[in-house]
ZADO-1210 file (C-alpha; in nm, 4 decimals, padded with zeros to 6 digits):
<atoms>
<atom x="-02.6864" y="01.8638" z="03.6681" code="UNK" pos="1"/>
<atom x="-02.7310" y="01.7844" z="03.3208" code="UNK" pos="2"/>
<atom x="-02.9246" y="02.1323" z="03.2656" code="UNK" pos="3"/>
<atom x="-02.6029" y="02.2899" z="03.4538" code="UNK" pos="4"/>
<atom x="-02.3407" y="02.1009" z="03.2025" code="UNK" pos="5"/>
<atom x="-02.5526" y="02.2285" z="02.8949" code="UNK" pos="6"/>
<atom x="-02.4843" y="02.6000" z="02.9750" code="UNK" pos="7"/>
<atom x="-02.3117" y="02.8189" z="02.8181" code="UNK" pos="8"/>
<atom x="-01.8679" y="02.8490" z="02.9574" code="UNK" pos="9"/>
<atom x="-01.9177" y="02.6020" z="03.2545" code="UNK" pos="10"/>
<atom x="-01.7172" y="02.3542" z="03.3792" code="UNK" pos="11"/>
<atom x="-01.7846" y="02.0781" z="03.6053" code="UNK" pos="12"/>
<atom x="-01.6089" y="01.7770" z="03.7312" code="UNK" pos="13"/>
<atom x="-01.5710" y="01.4528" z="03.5022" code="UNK" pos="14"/>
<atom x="-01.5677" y="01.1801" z="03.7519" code="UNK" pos="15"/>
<atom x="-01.4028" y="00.9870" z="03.4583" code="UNK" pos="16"/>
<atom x="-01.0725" y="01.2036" z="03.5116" code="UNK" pos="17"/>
<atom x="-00.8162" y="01.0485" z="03.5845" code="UNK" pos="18"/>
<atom x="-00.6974" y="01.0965" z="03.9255" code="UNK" pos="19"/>
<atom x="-00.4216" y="00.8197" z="04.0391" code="UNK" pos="20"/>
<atom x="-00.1511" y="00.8808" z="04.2861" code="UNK" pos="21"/>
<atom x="00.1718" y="00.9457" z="04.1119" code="UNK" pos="22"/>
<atom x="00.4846" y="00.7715" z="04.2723" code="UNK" pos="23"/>
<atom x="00.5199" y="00.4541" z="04.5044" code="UNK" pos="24"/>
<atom x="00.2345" y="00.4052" z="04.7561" code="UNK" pos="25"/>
<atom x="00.4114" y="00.2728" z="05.0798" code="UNK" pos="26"/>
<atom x="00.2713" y="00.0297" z="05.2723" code="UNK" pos="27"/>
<atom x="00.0385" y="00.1062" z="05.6226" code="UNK" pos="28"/>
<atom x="00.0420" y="-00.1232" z="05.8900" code="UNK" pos="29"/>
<atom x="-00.2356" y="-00.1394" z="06.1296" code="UNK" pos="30"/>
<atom x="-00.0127" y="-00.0655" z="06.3942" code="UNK" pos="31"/>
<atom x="00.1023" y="00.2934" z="06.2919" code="UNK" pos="32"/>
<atom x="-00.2135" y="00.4652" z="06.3375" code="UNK" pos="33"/>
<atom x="-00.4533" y="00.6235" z="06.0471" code="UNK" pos="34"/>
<atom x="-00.3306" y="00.7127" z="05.7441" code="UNK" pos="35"/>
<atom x="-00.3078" y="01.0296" z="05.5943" code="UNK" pos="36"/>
<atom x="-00.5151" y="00.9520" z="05.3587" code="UNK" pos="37"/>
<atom x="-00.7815" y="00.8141" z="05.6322" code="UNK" pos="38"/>
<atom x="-00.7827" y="01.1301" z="05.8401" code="UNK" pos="39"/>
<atom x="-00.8178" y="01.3223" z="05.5121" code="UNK" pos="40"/>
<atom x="-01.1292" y="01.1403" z="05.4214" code="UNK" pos="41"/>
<atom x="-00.9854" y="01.0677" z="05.0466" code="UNK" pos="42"/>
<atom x="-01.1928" y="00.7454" z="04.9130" code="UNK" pos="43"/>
<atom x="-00.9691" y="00.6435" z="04.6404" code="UNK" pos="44"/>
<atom x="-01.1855" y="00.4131" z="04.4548" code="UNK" pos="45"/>
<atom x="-01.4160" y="00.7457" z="04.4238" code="UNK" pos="46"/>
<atom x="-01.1419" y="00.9445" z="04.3884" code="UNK" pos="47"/>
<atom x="-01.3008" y="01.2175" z="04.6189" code="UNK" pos="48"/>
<atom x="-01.2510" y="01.3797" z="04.9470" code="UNK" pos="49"/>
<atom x="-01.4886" y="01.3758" z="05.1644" code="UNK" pos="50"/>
<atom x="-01.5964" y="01.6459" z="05.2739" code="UNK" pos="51"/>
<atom x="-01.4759" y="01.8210" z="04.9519" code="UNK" pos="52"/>
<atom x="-01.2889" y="02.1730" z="04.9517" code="UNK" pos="53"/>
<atom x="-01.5618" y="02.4570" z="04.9813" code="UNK" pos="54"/>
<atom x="-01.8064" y="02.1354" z="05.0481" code="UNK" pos="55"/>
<atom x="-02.0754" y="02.4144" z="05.0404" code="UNK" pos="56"/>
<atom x="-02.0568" y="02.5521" z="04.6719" code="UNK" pos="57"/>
<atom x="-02.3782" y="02.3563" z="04.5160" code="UNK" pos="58"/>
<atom x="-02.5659" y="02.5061" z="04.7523" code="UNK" pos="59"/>
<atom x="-02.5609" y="02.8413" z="04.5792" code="UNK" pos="60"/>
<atom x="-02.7548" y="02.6578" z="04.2933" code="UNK" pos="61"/>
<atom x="-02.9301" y="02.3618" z="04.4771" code="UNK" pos="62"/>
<atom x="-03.2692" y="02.5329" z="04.4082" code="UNK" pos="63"/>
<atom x="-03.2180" y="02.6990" z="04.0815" code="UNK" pos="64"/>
<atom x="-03.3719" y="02.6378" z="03.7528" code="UNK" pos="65"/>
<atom x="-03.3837" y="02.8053" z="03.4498" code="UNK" pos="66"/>
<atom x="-03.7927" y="02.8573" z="03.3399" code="UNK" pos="67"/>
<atom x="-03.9554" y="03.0036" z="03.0239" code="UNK" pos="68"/>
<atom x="-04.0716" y="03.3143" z="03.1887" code="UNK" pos="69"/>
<atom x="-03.7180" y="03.4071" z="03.2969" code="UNK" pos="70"/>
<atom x="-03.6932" y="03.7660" z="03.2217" code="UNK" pos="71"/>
<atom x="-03.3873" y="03.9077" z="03.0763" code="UNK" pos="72"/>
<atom x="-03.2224" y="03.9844" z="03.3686" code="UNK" pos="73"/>
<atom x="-03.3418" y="03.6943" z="03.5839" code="UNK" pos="74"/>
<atom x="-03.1382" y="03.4811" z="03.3052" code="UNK" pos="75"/>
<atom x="-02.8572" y="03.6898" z="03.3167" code="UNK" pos="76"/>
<atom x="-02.8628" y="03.6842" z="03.7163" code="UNK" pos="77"/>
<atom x="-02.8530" y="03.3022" z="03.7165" code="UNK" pos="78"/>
<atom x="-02.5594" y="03.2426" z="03.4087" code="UNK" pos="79"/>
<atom x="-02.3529" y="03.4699" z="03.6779" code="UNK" pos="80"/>
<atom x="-02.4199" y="03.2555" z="03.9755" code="UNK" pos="81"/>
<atom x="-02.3136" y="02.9752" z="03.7052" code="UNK" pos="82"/>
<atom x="-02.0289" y="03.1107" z="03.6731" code="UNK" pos="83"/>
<atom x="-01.9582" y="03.1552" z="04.0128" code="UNK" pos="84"/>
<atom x="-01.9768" y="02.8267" z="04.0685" code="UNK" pos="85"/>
<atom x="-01.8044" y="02.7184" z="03.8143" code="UNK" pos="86"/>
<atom x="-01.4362" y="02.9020" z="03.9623" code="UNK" pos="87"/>
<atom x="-01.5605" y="02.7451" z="04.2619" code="UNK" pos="88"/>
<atom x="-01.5127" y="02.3905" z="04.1080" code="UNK" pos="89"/>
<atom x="-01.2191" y="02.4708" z="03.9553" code="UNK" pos="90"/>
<atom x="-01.0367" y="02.6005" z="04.2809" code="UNK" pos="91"/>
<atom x="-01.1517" y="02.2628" z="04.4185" code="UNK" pos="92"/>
<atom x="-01.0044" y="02.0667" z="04.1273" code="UNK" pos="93"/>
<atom x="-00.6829" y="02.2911" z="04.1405" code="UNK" pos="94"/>
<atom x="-00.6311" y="02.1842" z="04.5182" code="UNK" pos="95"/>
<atom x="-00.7349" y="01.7862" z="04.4670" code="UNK" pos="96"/>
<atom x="-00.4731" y="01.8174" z="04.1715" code="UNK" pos="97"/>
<atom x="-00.2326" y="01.9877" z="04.3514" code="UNK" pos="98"/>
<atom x="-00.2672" y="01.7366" z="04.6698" code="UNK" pos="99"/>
<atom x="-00.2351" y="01.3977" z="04.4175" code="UNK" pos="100"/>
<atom x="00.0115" y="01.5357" z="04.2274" code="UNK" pos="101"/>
<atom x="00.2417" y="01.6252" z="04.5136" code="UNK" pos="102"/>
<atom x="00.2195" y="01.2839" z="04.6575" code="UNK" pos="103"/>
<atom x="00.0275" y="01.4612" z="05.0029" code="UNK" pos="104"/>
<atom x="-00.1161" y="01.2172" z="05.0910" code="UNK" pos="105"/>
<atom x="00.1322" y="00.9621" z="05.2246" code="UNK" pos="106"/>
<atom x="00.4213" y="01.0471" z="05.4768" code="UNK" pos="107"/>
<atom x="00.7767" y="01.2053" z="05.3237" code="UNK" pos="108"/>
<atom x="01.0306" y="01.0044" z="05.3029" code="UNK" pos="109"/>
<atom x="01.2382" y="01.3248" z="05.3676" code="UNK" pos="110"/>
<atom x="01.0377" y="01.4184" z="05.6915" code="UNK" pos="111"/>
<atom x="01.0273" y="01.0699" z="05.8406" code="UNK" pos="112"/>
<atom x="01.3522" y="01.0856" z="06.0073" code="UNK" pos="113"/>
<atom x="01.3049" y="01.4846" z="06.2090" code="UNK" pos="114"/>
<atom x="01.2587" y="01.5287" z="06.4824" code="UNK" pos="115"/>
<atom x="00.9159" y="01.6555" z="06.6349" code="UNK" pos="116"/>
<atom x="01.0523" y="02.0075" z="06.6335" code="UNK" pos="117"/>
<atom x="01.1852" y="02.0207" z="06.3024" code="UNK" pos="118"/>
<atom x="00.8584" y="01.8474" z="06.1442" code="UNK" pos="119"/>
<atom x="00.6907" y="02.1723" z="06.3143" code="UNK" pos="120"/>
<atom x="00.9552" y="02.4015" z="06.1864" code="UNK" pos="121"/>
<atom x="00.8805" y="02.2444" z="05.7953" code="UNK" pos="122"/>
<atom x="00.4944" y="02.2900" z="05.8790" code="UNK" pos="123"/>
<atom x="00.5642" y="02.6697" z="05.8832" code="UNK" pos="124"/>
<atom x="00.6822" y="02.6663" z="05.5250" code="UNK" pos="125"/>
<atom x="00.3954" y="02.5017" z="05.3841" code="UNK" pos="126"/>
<atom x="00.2330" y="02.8154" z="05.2087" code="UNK" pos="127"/>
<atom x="00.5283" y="02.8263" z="05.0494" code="UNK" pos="128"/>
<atom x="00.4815" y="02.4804" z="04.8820" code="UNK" pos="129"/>
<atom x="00.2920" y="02.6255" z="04.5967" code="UNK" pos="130"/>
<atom x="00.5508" y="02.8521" z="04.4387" code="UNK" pos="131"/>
<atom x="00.8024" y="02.5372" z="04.4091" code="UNK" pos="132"/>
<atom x="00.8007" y="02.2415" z="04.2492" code="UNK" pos="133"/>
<atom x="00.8231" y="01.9350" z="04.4551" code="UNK" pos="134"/>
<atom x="01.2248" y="01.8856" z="04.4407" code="UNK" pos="135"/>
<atom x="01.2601" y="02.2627" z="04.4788" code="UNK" pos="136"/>
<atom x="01.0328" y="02.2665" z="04.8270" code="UNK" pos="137"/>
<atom x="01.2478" y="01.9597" z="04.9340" code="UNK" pos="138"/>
<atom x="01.5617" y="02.1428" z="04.9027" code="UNK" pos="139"/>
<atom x="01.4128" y="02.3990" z="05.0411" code="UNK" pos="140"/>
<atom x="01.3311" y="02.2795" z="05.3808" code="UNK" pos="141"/>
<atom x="01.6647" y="02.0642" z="05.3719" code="UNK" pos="142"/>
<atom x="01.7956" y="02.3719" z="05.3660" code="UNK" pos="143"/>
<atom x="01.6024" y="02.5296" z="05.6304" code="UNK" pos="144"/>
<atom x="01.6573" y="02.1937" z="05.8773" code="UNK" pos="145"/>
<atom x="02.0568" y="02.1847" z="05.8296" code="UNK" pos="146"/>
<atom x="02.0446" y="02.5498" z="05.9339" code="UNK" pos="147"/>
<atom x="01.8336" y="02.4849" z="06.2064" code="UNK" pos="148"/>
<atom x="02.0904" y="02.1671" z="06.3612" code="UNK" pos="149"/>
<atom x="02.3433" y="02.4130" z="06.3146" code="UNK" pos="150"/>
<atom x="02.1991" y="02.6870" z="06.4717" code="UNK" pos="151"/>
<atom x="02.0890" y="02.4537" z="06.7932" code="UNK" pos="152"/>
<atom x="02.4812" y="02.3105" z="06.7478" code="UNK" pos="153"/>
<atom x="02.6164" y="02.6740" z="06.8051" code="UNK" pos="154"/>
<atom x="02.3980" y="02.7016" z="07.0946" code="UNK" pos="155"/>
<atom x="02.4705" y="02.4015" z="07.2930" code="UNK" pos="156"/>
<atom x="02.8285" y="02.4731" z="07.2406" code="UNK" pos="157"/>
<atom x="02.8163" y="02.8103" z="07.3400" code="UNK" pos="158"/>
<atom x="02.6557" y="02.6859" z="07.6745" code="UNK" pos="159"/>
<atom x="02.8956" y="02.3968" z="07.7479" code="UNK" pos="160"/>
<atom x="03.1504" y="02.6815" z="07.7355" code="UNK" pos="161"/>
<atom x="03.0142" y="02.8922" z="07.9421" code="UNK" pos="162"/>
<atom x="02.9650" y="02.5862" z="08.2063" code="UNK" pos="163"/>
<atom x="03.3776" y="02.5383" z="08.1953" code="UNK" pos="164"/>
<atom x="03.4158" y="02.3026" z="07.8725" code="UNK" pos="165"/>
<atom x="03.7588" y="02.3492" z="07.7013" code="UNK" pos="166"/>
<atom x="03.7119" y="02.0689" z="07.4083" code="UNK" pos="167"/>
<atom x="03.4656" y="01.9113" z="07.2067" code="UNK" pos="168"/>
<atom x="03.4930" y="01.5599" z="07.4131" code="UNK" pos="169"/>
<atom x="03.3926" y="01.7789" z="07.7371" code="UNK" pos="170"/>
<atom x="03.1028" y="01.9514" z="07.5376" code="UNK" pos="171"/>
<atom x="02.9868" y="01.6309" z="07.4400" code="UNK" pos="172"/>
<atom x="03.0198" y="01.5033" z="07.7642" code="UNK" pos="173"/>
<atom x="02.8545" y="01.7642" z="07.9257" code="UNK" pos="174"/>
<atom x="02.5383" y="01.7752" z="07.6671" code="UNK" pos="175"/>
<atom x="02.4861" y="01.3865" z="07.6917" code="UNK" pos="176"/>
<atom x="02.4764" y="01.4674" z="08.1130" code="UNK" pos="177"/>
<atom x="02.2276" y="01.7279" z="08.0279" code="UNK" pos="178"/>
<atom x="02.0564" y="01.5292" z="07.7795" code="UNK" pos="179"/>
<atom x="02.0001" y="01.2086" z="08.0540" code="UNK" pos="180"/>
<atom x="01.9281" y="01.4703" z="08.3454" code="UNK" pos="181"/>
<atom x="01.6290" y="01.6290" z="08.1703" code="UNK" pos="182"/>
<atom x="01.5084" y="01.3118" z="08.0494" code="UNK" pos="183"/>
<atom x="01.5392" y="01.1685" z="08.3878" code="UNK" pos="184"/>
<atom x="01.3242" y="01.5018" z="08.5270" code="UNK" pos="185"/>
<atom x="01.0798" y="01.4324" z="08.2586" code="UNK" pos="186"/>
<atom x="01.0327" y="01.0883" z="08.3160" code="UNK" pos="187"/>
<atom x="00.9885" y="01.1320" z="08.7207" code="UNK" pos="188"/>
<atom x="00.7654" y="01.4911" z="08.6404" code="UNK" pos="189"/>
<atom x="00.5381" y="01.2590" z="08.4643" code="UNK" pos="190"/>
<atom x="00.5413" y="00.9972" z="08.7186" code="UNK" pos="191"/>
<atom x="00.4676" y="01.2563" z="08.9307" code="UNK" pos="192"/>
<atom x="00.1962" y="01.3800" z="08.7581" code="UNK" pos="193"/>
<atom x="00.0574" y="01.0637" z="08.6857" code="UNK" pos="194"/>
<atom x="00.0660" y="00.9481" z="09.0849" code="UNK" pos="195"/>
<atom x="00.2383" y="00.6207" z="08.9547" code="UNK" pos="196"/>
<atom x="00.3768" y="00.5207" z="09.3075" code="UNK" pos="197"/>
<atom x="00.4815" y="00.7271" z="09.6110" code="UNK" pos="198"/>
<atom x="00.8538" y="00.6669" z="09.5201" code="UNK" pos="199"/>
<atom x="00.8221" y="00.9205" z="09.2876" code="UNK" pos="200"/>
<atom x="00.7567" y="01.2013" z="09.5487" code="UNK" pos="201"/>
<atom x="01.0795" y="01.0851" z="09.7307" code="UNK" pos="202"/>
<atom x="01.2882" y="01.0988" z="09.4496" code="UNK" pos="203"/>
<atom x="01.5320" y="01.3985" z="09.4452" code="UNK" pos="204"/>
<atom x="01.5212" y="01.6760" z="09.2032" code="UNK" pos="205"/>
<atom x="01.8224" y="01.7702" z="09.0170" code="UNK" pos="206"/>
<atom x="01.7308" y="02.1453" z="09.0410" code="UNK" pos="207"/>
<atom x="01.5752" y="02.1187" z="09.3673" code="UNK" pos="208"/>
<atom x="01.7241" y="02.3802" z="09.6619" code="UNK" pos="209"/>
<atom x="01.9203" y="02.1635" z="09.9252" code="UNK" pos="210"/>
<atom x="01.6561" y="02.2950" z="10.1742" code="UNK" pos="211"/>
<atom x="01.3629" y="02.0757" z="10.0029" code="UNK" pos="212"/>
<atom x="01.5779" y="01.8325" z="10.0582" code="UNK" pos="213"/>
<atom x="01.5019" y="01.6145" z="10.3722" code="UNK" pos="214"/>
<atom x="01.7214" y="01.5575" z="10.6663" code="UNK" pos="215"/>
<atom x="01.8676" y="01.2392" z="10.5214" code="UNK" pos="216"/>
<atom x="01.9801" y="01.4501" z="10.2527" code="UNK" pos="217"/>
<atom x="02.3270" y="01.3759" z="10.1290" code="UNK" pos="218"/>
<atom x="02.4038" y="01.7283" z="10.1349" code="UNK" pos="219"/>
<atom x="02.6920" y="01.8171" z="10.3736" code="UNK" pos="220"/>
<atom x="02.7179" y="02.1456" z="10.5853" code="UNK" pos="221"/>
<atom x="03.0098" y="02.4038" z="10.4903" code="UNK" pos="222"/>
<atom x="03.3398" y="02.3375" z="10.5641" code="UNK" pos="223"/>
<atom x="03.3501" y="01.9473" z="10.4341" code="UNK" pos="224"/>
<atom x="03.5885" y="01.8400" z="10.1918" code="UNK" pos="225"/>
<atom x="03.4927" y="01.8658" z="09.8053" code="UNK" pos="226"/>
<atom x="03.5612" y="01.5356" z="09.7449" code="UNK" pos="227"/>
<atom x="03.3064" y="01.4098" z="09.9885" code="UNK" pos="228"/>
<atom x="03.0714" y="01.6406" z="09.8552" code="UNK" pos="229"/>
<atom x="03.1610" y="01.5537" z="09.5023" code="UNK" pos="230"/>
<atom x="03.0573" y="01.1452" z="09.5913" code="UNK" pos="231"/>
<atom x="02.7154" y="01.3003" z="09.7836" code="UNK" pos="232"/>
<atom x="02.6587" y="01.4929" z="09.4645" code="UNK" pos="233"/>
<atom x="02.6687" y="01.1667" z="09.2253" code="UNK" pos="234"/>
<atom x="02.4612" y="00.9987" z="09.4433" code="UNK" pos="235"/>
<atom x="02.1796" y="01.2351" z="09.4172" code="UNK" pos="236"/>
<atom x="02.2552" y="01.2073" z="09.0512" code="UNK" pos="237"/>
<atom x="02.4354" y="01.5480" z="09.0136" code="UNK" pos="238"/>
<atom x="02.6226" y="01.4337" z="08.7324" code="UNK" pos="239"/>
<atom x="02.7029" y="01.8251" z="08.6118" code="UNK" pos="240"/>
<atom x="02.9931" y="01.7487" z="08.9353" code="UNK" pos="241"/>
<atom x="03.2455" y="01.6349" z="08.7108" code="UNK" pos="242"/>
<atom x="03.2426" y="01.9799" z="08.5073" code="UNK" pos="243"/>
<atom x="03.3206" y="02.1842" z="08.8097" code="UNK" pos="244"/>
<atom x="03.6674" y="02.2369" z="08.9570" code="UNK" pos="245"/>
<atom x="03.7978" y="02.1481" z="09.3141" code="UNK" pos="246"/>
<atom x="03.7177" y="02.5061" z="09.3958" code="UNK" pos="247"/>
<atom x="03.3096" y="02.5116" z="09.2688" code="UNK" pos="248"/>
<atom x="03.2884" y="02.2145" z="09.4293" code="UNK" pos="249"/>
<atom x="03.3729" y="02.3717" z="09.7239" code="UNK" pos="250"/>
<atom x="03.1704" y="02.6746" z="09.6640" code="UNK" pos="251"/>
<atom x="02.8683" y="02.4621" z="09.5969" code="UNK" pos="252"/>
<atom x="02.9496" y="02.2819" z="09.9075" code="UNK" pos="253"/>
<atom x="02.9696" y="02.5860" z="10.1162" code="UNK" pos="254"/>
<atom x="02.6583" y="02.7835" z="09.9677" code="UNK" pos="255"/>
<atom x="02.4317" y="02.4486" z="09.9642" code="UNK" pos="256"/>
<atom x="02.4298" y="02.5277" z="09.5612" code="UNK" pos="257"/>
<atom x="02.3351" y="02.2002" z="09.3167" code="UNK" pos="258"/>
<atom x="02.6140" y="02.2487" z="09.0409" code="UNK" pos="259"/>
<atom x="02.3073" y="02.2337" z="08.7656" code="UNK" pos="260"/>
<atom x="02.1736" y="02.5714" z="08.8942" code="UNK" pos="261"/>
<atom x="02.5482" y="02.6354" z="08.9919" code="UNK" pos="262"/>
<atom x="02.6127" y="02.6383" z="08.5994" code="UNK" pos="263"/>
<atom x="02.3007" y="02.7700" z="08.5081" code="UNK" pos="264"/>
<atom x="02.3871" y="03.0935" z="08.6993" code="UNK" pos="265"/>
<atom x="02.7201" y="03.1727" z="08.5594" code="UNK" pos="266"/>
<atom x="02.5456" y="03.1185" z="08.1709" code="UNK" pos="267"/>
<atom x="02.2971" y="03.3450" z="08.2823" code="UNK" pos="268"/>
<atom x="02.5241" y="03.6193" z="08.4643" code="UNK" pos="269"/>
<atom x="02.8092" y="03.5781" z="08.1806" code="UNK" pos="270"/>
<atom x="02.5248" y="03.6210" z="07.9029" code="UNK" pos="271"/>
<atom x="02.4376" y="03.9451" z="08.0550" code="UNK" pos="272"/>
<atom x="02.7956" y="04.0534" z="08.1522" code="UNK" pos="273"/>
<atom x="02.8611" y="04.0192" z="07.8144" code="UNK" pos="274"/>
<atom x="02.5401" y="04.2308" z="07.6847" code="UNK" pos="275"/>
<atom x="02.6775" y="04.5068" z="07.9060" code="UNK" pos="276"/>
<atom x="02.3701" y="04.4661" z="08.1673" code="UNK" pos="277"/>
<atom x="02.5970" y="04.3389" z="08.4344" code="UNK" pos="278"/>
<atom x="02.8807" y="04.5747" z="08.5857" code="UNK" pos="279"/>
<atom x="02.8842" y="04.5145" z="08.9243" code="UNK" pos="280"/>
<atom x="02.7313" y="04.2474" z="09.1861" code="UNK" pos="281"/>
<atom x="02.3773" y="04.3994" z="09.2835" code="UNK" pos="282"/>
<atom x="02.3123" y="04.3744" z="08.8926" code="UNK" pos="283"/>
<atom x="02.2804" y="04.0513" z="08.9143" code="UNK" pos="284"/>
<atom x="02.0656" y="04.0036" z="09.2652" code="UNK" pos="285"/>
<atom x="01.7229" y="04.0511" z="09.0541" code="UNK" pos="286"/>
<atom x="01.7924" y="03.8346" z="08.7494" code="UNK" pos="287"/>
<atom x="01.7661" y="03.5190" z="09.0641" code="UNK" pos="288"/>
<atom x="01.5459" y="03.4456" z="09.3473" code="UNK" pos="289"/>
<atom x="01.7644" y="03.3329" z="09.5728" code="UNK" pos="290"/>
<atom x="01.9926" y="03.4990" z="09.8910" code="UNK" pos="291"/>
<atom x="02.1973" y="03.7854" z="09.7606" code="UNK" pos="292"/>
<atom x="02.4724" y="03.6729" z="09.9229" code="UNK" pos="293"/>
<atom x="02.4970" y="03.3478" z="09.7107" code="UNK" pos="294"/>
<atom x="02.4510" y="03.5375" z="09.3861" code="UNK" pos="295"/>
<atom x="02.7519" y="03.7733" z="09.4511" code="UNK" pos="296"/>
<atom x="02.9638" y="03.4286" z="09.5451" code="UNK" pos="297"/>
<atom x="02.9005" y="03.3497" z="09.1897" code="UNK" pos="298"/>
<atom x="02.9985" y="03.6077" z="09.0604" code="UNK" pos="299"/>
<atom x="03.3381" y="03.6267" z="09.2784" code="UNK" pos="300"/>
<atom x="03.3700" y="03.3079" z="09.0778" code="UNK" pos="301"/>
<atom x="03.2909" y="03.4589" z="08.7476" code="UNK" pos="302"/>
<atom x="03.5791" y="03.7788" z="08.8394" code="UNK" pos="303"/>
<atom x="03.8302" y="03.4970" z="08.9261" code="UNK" pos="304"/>
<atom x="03.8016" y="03.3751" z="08.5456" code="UNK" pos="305"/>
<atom x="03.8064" y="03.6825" z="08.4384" code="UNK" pos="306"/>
<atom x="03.4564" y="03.7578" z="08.2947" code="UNK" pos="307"/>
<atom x="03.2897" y="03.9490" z="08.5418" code="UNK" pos="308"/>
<atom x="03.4539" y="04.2538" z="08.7077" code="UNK" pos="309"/>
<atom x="03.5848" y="04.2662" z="09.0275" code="UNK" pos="310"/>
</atoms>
């Protein structure tokens, strides 16, 4: 190496640079896991990672050596590979700068509080990282997350209209139900999964037909009152009853229909009657596989509010 450092235009790394962390270095407790910095392999008493960026580079001189009986161009040949090497080491440097200076290598403050989606969605903009400084790329992905909430806000809303919500305490209401109800078919999908227990396979499934259901199913056949149906409903933890009227309650009674695939059929059909693919009943007979005949009572329902055509 000290042959290398004596010719002519290179560069190579001073280990005596300095290379601290700039900013506060928050405390790691053994119970959160590796670090950053220990999954990166940074030694910060060497100040190196390990393995370096392009980890390969002194290969391309590991066996070179300048000798008196270099010709000409055999001299020339091996100040180029110098060279070479030399941008090599300095793209290294330029990253390992770029990383410390940046702060990389311990969690954001900003990103700590996301959610798993929304630390993927910031991942994305990483490349981007490099033409900002640091409080520029912050704002920038504050920025991209408030859009994002808002974005997911408009959609949620949007569905807890379509499933009969007239204010923003019944859209809330109706979310939270959703909210629990997939967490609940989660939880018991896992279980499930997991064979923790055979009470888990008895369990009933929110979205599951009626006719999975066995015979001590709380399901009632047609013609019962809506009310009784309703109480069956909550008991199997069909808590999506309470956004229905008297009248889907009967219609869910009399079709064997849960009221979450109830509601998930009108967002579908009204989505599409909207988008000008639905005009008429049989439109809407492939979008589900279930009978015909408890699609087009659906959409009856839909035509009575006024969004589909009779």
């Amino acid at each position: 190496m000290a042959r290398i450092k004596d010719g002519p235009g290179v560069k190579v790394e001073d280990p005596q640079v300095d290379r601290n962390f700039k900013g506060k270095k928050p405390s790691s407790s053994g119970s959160e896991g590796p670090s950053l910095m220990e999954l990166s392999g940074y030694n910060p008493k060497r100040q190196e990672f390990d393995p370096e960026y392009d980890n390969d580079a002194e290969q391309l001189l590991a066996e070179m050596e300048f000798k008196n009986t270099d010709t000409e161009e055999e001299r020339e040949l091996k100040l180029r590979v110098l060279h070479i090497y030399s941008r090599r080491l300095d793209e290294r440097k330029r990253r390992k700068d770029f990383i410390l200076e940046r702060n990389l290598l311990h969690p954001s403050p900003f990103k700590k509080d996301l959610t798993p989606e929304e630390r993927a969605l910031c991942r994305r903009f990483d490349p981007f990282m490099r033409f900002y400084s640091k409080e520029e790329h912050e704002e920038l992905l504050q920025a991209i997350v408030k859009e994002h909430r808002i974005l997911k806000k408009i959609k949620e809303l949007n569905e807890a209209q379509v499933a009969g919500c007239h204010t923003a305490a019944e859209a809330d209401r109706y979310l939270e139900h959703k909210r629990k109800i997939e967490t609940g078919e989660t939880s018991r999908r896992l279980k499930h999964n997991a064979q923790i227990g055979p009470s888990s396979q008895d369990a009933p499934n929110a979205f599951m037909s009626p006719d999975s259901v066995g015979k001590d199913s709380s399901i009632r056949p047609a013609g019962q009152g809506s009310s009784s149906y309703a109480n069956d409903l909550y008991i199997m933890g069909f808590y999506e009853t309470q956004l229905l009227s008297e009248t889907e309650k009967l219609l869910c009674c009399e079709i064997h229909l849960p009221p979450p695939v109830y509601l998930k059929m009108q967002e579908v059909m009204t989505k599409e009657i909207f988008s000008g693919n639905i005009t008429k009943k049989s439109d809407a007979h492939p979008l589900f596989k279930i009978e015909a005949s408890k699609v087009d009572r659906v959409y009856d329902m839909l035509a009575k509010k006024g969004i589909a055509q009779a």
